[in-house]
N, C-alpha and C positions, 0 to 999 in steps of 0.2 A: 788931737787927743787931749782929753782932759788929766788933770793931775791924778785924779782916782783910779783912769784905767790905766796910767804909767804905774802908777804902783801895782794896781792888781796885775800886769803884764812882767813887775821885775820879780813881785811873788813865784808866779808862774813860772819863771825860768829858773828862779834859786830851785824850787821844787824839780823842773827839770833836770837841774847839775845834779842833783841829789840823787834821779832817777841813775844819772848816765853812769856815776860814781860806780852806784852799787850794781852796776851791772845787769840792768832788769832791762825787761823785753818791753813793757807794758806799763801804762799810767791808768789804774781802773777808776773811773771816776765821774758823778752825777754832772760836776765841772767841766765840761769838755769844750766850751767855746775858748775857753781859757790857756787852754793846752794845743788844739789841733793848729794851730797857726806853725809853733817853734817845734811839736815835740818833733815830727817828721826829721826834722833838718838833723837829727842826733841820734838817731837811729830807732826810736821812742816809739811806740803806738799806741793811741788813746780810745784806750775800751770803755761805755758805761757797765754797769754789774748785771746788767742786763745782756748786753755783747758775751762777757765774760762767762755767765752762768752756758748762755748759747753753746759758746766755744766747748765749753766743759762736757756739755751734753754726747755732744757729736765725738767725741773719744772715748774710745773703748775703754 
């Protein structure tokens, strides 16, 4: 792993704590190679606004 994707991967997990913190179900985001590896391991699920909008449709 190069030095660029260690960082881009320690981004990804401060962003993660950040998610776990506040209590959210959800990381919605175009970025998703970045996320789907760790968010799992924290209870996290990584939607693009696309999934999201999906999700939204199908509720009443």
């Amino acid at each position: 792993m190069g030095a660029s994707q260690a960082v881009l991967q320690a981004v990804a997990a401060s962003k993660i704590e950040v998610a776990v913190n506040g209590l959210v179900r959800a990381i919605v985001t175009h970025n998703t190679k970045d996320f789907v590896q760790i968010a799992p391991d924290f209870g996290v699920r990584v939607l693009t606004p696309a999934q999201l909008l999906l999700m939204m449709e199908k509720k009443p």
